[in-house]
N, CA, C and O atoms as CSV, one atom per row, in Angstrom:
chain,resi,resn,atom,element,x,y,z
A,1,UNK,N,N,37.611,5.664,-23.206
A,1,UNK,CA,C,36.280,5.292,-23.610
A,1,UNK,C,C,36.211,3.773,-23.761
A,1,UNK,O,O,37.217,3.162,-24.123
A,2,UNK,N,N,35.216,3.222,-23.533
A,2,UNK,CA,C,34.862,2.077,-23.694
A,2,UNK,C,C,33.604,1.368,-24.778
A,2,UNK,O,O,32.376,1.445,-24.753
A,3,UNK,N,N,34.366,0.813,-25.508
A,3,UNK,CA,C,33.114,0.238,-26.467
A,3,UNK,C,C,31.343,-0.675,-25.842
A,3,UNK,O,O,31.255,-1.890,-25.667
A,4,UNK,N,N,30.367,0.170,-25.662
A,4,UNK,CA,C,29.211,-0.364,-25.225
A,4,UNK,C,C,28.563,-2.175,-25.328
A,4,UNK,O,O,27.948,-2.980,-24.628
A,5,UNK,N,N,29.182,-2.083,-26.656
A,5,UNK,CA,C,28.808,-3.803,-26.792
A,5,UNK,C,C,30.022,-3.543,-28.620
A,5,UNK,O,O,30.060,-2.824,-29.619
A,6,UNK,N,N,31.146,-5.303,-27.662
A,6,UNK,CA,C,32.315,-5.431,-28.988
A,6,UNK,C,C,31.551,-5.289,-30.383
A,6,UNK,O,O,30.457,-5.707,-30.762
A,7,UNK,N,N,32.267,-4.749,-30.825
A,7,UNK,CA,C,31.961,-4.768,-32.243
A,7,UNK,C,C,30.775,-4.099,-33.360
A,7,UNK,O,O,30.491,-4.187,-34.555
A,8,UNK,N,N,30.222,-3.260,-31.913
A,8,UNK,CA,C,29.122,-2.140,-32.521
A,8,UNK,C,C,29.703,-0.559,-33.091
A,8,UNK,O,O,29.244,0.187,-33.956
A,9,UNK,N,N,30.744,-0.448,-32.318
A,9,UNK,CA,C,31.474,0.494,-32.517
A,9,UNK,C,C,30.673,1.959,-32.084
A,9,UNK,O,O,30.691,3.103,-32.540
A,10,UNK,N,N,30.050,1.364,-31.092
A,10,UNK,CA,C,29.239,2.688,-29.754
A,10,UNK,C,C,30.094,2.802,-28.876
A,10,UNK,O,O,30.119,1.759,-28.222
A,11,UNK,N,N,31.102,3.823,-28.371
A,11,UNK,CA,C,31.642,3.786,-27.122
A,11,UNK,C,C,30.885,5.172,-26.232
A,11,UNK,O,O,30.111,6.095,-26.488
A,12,UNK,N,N,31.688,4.619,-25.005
A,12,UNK,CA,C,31.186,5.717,-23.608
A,12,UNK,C,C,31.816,5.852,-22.671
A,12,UNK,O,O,32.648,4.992,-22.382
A,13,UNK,N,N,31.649,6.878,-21.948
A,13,UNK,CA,C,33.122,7.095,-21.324
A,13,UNK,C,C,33.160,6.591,-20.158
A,13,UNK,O,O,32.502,7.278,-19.377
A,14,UNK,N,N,33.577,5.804,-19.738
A,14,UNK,CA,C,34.031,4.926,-18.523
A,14,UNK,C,C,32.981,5.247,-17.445
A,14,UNK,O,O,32.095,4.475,-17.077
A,15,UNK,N,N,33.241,6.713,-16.908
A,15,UNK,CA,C,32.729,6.882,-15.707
A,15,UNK,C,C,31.376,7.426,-16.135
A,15,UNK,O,O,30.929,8.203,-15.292
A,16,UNK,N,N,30.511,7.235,-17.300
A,16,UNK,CA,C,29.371,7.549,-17.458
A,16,UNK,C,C,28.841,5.956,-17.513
A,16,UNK,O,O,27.615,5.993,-17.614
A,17,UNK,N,N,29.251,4.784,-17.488
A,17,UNK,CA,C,29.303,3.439,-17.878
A,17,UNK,C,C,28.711,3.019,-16.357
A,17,UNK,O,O,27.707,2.373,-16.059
A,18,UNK,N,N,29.836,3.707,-15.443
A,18,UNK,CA,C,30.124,3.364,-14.140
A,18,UNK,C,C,28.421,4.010,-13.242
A,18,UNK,O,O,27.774,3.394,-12.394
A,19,UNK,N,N,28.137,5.325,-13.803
A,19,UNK,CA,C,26.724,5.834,-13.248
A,19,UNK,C,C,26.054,4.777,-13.891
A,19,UNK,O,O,26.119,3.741,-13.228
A,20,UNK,N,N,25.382,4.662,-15.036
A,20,UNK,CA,C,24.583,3.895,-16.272
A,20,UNK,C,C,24.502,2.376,-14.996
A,20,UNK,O,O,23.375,1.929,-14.781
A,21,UNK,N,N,25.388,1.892,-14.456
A,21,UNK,CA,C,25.481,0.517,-13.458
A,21,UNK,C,C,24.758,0.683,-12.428
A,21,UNK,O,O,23.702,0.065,-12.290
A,22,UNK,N,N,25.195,1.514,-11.572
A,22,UNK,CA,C,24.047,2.530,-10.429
A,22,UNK,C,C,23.202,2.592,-10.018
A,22,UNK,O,O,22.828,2.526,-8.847
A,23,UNK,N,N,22.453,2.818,-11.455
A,23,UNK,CA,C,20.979,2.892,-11.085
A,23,UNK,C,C,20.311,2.144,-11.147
A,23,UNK,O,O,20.537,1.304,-12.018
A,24,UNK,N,N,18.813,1.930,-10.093
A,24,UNK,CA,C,18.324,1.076,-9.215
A,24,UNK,C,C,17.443,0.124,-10.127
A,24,UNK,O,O,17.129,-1.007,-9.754
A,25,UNK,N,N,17.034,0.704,-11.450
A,25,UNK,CA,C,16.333,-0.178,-12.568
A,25,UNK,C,C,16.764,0.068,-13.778
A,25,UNK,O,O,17.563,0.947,-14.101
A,26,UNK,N,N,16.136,-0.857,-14.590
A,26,UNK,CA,C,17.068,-1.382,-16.162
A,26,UNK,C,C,16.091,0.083,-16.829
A,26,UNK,O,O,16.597,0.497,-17.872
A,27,UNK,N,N,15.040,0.740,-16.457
A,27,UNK,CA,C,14.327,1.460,-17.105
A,27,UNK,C,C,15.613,2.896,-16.979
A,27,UNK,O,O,16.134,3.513,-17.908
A,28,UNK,N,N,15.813,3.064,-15.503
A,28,UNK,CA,C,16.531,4.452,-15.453
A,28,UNK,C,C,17.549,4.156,-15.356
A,28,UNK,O,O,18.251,4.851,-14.621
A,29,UNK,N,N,18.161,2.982,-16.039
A,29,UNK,CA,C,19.841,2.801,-16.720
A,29,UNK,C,C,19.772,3.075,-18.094
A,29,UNK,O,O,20.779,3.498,-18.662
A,30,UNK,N,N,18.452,2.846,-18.868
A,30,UNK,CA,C,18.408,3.090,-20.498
A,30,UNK,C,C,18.351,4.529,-20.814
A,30,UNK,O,O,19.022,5.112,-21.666
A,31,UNK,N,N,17.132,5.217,-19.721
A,31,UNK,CA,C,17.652,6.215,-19.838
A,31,UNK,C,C,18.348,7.066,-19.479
A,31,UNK,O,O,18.314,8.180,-20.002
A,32,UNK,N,N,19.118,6.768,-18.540
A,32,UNK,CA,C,20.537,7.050,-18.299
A,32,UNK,C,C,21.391,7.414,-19.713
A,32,UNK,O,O,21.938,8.415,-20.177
A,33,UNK,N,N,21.212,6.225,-20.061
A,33,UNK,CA,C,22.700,5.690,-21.326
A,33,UNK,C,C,22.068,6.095,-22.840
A,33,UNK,O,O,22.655,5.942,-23.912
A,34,UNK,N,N,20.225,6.853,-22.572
A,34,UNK,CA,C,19.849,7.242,-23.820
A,34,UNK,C,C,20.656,8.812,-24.047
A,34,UNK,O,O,21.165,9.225,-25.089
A,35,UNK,N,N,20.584,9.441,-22.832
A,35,UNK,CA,C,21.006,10.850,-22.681
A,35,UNK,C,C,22.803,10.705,-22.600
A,35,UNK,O,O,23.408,11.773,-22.686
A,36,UNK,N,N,23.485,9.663,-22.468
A,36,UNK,CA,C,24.369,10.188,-22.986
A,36,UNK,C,C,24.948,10.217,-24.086
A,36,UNK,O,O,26.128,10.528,-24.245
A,37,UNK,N,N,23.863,9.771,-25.281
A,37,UNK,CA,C,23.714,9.623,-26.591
A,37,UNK,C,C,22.914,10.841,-27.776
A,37,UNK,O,O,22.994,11.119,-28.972
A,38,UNK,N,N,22.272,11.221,-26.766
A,38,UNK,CA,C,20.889,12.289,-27.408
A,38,UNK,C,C,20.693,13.463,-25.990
A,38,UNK,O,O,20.872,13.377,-24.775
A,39,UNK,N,N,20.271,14.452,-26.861
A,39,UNK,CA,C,19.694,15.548,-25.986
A,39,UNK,C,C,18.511,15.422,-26.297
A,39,UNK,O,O,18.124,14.981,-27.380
A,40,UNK,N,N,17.318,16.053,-24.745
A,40,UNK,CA,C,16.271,15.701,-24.507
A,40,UNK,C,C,15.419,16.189,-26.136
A,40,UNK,O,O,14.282,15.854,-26.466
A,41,UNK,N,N,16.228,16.907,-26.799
A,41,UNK,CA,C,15.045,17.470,-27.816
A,41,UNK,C,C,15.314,16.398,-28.802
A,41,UNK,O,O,14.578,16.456,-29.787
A,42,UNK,N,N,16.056,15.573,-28.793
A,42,UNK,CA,C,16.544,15.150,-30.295
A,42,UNK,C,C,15.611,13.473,-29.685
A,42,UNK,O,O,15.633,12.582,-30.535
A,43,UNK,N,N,15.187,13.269,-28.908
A,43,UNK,CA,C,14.457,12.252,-28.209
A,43,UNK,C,C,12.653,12.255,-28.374
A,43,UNK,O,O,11.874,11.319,-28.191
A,44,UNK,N,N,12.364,13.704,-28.794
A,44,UNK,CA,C,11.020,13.833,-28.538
A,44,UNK,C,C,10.718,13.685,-30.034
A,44,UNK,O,O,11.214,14.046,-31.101
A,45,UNK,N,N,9.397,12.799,-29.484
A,45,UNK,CA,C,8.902,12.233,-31.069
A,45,UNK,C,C,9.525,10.959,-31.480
A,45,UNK,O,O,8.952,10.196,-32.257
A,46,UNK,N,N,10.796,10.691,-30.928
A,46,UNK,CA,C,10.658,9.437,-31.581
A,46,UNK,C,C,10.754,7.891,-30.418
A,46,UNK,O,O,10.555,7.832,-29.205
A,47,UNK,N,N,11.123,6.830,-31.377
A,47,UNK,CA,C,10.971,5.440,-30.675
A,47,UNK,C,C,11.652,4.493,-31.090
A,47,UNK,O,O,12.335,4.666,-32.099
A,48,UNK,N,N,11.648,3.388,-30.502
A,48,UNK,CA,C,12.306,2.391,-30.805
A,48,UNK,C,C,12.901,1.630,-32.312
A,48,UNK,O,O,14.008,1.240,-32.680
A,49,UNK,N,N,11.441,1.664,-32.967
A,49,UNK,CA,C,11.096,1.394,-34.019
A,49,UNK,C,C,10.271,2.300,-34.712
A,49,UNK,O,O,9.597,3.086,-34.046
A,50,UNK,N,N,10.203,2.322,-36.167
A,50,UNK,CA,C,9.436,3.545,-37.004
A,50,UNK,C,C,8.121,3.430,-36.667
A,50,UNK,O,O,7.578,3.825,-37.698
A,51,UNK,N,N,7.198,3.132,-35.856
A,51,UNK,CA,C,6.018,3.033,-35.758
A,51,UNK,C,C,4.440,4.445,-35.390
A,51,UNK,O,O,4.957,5.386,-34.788
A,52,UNK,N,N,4.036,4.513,-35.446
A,52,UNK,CA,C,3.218,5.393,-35.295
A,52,UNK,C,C,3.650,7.015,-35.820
A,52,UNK,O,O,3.481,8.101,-35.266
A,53,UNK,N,N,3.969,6.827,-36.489
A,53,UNK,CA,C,4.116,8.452,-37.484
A,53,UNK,C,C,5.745,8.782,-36.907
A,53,UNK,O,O,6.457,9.714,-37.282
A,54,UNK,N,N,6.068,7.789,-35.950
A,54,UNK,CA,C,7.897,8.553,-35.251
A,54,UNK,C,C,8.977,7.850,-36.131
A,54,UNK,O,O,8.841,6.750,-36.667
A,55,UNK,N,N,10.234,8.781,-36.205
A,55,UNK,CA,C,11.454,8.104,-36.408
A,55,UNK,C,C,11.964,7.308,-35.391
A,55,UNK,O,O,11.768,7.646,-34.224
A,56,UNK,N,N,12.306,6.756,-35.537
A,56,UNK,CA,C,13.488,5.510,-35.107
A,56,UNK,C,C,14.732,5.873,-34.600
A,56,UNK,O,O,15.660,5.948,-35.406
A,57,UNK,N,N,14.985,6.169,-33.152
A,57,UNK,CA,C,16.686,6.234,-32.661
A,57,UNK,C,C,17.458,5.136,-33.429
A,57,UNK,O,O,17.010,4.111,-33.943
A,58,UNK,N,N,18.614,5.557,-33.386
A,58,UNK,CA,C,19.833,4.440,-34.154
A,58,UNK,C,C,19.686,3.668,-33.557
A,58,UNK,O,O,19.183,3.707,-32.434
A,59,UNK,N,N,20.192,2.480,-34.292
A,59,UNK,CA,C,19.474,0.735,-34.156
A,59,UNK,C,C,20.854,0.620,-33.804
A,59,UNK,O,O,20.943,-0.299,-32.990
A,60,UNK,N,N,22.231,1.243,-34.093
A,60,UNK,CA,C,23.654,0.474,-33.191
A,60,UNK,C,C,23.633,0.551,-31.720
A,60,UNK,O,O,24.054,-0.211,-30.850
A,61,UNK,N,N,22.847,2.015,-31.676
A,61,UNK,CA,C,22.718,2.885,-30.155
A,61,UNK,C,C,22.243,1.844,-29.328
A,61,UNK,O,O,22.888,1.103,-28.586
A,62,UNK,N,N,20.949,1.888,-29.566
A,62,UNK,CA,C,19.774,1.002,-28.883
A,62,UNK,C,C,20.366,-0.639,-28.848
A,62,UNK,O,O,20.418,-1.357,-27.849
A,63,UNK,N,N,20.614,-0.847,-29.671
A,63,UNK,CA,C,21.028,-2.196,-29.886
A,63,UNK,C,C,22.303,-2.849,-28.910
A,63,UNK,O,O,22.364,-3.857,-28.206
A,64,UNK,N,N,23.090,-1.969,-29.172
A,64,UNK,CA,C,24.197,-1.869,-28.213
A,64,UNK,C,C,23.884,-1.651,-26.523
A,64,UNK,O,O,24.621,-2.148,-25.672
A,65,UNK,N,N,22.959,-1.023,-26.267
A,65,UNK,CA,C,22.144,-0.986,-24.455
A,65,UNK,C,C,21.938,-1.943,-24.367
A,65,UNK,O,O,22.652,-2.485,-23.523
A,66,UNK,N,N,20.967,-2.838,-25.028
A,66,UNK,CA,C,20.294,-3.985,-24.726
A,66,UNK,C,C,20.642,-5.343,-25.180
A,66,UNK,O,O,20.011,-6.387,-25.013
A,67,UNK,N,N,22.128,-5.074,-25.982
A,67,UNK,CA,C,22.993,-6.309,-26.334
A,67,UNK,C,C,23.066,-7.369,-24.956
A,67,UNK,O,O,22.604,-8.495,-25.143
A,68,UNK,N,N,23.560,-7.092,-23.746
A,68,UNK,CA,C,23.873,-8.024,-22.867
A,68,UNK,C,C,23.442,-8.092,-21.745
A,68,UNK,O,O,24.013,-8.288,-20.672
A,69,UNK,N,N,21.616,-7.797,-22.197
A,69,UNK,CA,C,20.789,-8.077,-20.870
A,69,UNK,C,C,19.902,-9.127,-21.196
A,69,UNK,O,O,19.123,-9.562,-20.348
């Protein structure tokens, strides 16, 4: 496994890292790398941030995708 971004302490497993690279936009690499974090049900309803009546995915998760773009 490989740590997503040093020092967040999110890892992923190599060859799911290696698909997550692949794909043709930064939109269907996030969600790529959201699903190998969450199942589609544990996704519905929420967002980025607490806004509009939704919970909030983990801020290491998210944070860690978009650390080094």
């Amino acid at each position: 496994m490989i740590e997503l971004s040093p020092g967040r302490g999110i890892y992923v497993y190599e060859s799911l890292l290696t698909k997550a690279a692949a794909k043709t936009s930064p939109r269907s690499t996030a969600l790529f790398l959201l699903s190998c974090f969450y199942r589609h049900e544990e996704l519905m309803g929420k967002n980025l941030e607490e806004t509009n009546g939704k919970t909030a995915l983990h801020n290491n998760i998210t944070e860690s995708m978009v650390s080094d773009i």
